[in-house]
N, C-alpha and C positions, 0 to 999 in steps of 0.2 A: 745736311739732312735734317737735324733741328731746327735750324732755321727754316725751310718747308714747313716742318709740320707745326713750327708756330704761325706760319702765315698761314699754315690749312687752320687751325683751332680759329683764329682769328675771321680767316673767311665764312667758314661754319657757323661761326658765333653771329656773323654780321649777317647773314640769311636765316636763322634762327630768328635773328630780331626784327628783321624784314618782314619775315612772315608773320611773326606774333604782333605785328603793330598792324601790320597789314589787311590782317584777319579780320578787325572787326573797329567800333570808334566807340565815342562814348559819347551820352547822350543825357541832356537833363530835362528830367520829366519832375515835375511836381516837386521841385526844390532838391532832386537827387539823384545825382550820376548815377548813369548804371551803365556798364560795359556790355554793346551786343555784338555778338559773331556778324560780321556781313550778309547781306541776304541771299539765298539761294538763285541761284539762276533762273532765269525765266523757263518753266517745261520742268525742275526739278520735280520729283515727286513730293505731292502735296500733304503735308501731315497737320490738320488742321483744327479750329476749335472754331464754334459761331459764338462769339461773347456779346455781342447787342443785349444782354443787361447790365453789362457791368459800370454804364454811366449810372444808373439808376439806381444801380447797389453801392457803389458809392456815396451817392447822394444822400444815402439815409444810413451813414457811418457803417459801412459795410469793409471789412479788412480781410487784405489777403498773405498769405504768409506761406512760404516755401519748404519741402520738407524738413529742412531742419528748424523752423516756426520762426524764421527773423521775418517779419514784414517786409514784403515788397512790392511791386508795381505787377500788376497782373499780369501785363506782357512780356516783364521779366522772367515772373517764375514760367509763363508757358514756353517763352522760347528754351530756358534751360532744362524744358521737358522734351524738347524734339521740336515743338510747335513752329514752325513755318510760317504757315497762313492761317489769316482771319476774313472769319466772312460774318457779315453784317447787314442783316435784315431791313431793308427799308420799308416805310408805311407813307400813306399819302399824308395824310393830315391828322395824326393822332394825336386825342384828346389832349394825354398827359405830355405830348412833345417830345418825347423818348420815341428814337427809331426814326425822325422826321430828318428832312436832308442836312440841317444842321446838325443834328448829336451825330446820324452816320459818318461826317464830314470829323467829327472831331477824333470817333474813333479810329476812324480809317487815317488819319495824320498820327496817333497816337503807334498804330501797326508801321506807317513807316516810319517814324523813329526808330522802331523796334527793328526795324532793317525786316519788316514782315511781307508776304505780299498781300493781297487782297482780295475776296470774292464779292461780290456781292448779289443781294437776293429781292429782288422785286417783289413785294407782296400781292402790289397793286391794290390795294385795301388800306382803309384809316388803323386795322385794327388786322388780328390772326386771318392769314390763309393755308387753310389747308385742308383735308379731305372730307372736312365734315363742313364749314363754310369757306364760301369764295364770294364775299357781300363787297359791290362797289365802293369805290370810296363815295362819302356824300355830296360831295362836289361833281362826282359822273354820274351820277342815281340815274338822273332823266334825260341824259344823252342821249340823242339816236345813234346807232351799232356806227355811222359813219364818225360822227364825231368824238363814239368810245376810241376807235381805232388810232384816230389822231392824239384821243388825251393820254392812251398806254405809250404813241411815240415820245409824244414830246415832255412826258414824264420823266421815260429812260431815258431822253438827250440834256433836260435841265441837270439829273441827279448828277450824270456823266461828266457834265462837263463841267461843274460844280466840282469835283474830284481831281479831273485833270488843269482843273488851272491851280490847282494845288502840287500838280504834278503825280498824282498818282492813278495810273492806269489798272484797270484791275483786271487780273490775268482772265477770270471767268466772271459770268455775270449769269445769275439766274432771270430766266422773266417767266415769271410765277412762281409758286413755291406749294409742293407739294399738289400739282395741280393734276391730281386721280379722274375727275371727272370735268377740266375744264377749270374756268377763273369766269371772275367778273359777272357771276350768275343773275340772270339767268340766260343774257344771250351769249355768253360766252360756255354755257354745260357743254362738255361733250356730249352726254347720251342728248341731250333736245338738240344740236347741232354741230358738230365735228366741225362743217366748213366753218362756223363764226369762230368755234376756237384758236381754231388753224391761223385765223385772220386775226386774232390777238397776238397771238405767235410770232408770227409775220412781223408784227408791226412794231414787236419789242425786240425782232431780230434786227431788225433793220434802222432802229434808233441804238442799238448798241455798235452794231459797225458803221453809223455814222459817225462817231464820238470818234472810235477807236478801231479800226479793222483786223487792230492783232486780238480783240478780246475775244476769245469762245464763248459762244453761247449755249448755257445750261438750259435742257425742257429738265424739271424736277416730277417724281413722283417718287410717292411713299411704299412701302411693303416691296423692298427690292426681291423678297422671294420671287412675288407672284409675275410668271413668264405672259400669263395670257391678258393682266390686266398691261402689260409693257409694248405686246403686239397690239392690242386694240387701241393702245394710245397714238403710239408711232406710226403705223401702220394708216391710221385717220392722219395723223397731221403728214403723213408722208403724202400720202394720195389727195391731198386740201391743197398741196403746195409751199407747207413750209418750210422751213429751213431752223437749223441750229446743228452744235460742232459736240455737244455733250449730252450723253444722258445722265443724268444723274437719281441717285436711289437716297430712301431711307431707311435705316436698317433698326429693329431694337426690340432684339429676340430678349431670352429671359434667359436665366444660367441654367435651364436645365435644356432647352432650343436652342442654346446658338448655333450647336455644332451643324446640327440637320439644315437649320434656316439659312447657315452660312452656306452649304454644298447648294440649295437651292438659289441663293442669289448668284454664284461660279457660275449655275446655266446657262440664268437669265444673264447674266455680265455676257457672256460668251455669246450668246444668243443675240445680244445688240450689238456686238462687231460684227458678227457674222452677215445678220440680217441687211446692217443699214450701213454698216463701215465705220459709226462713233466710237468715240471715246467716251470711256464711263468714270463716274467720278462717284464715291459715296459720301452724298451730302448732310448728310445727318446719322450720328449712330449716338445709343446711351443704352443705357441696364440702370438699375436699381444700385441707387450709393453701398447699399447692404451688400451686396455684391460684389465688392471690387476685386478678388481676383481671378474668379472668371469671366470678370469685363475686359480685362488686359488680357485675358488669353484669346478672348472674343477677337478683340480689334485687334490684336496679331497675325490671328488666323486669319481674318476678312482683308488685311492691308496686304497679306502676302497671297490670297487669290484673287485679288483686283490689281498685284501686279504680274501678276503670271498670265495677262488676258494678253495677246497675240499683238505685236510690234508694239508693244509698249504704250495700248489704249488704255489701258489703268493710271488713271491719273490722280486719285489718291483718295483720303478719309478723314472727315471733322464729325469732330464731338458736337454734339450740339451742349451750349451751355456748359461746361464742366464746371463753371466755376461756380453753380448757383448751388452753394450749401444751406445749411439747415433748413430744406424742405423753401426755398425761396419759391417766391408765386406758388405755392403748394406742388413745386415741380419735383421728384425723388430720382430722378434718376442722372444728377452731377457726378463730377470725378472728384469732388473735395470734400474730405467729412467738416464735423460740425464745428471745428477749430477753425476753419477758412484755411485747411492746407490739403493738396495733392492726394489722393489714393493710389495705392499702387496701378491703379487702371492707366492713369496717365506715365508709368513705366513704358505701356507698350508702344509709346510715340518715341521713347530715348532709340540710338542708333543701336 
């Protein structure tokens, strides 16, 4: 009988160690191990961050530091916050070279070290897209609509496949970003022409399942509350012809709205499974750093009614930017105060 139960101890012990080797590897980033858990399954639910500045914040001695203030690697301290995945904004030709397909390329190798997955987000712009500009890149200015069509393809398949011969396939892929009235203005507006947008749509749909045909494709739009500005989008590119596997929302109510804003976007979430049969993802959320902990009670609430959407269309929630503290790019609504560490807002991603 002792004899069993030392070979049971002994067995236990050697599946203990199995597991806890098993679990995760280690990896050397910028001259220093860091131990990460293995990466989530493909479909896990997505608990996410968009960090496309943090080459840039580094670059001008920018530090990040973990709740208990030791210094570490960005994608350290997020994944030992919950974080999953990272999605990284791409730009065509931008000025300063931040967000162009090489920095994307580096930080997307950087997330899989991290054992992270991937999203990524099509601007289609040298510069910001989103609901107040949607300006060509300057290299498609004076295209005609036939040969915009082809430069949005063969954009998404250079970035694409730039990625994958690195080996890393990205589970979702936006093509546009935050696009309320359309992209690539002015022949791509929705209200001047739904069918051109639709045919932008199309054509980044269709250079993303060339690359890859397990990637889902994100249509983005901002104010996930609003149900009638999500019909008039969908509804146009549904009836244009297009195609994509995700809608995705942005959310970023204030501490005194969340609660209302959030039962408002449960609608609309619910209203695009219903409607069209996708999956919804919320691709952007923040509050005011001053804030933090009714921003974690925010993205608790919002993470646990985007997963409560019917068979399991909720596909999950990124921060945008958490890490950009002390008012970086004059932006205030980060997860990190002015010491470069964590707020409790980034609690609400732990299990």
């Amino acid at each position: 009988m002792f004899a069993k139960y030392i070979k049971g101890i002994k067995w236990f012990t050697l599946v203990v160690i199995i597991i806890l080797t098993g679990a995760g590897c280690k990896k050397t980033i910028k001259g220093e191990t860091q131990f990460y858990p293995e990466a989530d399954a493909v479909g896990t639910y997505a608990k996410g961050a968009d960090v496309s500045w943090v080459t840039e914040m580094e670059a001008v001695g920018r530090k990040f530091f973990n709740s208990a203030g030791v210094q570490q690697d960005l994608f350290k301290i997020l994944k030992d916050k919950g974080i999953n995945t990272i999605r990284l904004r791409v730009w065509v030709n931008p000025a300063s070279g931040y967000c162009n397909t090489a920095d994307v390329l580096t930080k997307a190798k950087r997330a899989k070290a991290a054992n992270m997955r991937v999203l990524i987000d099509f601007h289609y712009s040298d510069t910001w897209a989103d609901p107040a500009q949607q300006n060509k890149p300057a290299a498609w200015a004076n295209q005609d609509f036939t040969t915009l069509i082809a430069s949005v393809r063969s954009h998404t398949v250079a970035v694409l496949t730039a990625l994958k011969t690195e080996n890393i396939i990205p589970e979702w892929v936006q093509v546009g970003n935050e696009t309320n009235d359309g992209m690539l203005w002015n022949d791509g507006k929705a209200s001047v022409s739904m069918k051109n947008f639709a045919e932008l749509i199309q054509a980044g749909y269709e250079g993303v399942k060339a690359v890859d045909p397990a990637s889902k494709v994100v249509v983005h739009i901002a104010n996930g509350y609003d149900n009638s500005l999500f019909r008039w989008i969908f509804d146009g590119l549904k009836a244009n012809g297009a195609k994509w596997d995700v809608v995705g929302m942005s959310l970023y109510p204030t501490a005194a709205d969340w609660s209302a804003k959030n039962t408002q976007c449960l609608a609309n979430m619910n209203d695009m499974v219903t409607r069209y049969g996708s999956e919804v993802m919320i691709c952007e959320v923040g509050m005011p750093v001053t804030d933090a902990s009714a921003c974690r009670d925010f993205i608790k609430d919002i993470m646990a009614k985007n997963k409560s959407l019917a068979n399991n269309k909720g596909l999950g929630v990124f921060y945008w930017e958490p890490q950009a503290y002390n008012s970086w790019n004059g932006y205030k609504l980060g997860a990190f105060d002015d010491s470069g560490k964590p707020t409790v807002a980034m609690d609400a991603f732990l299990p």
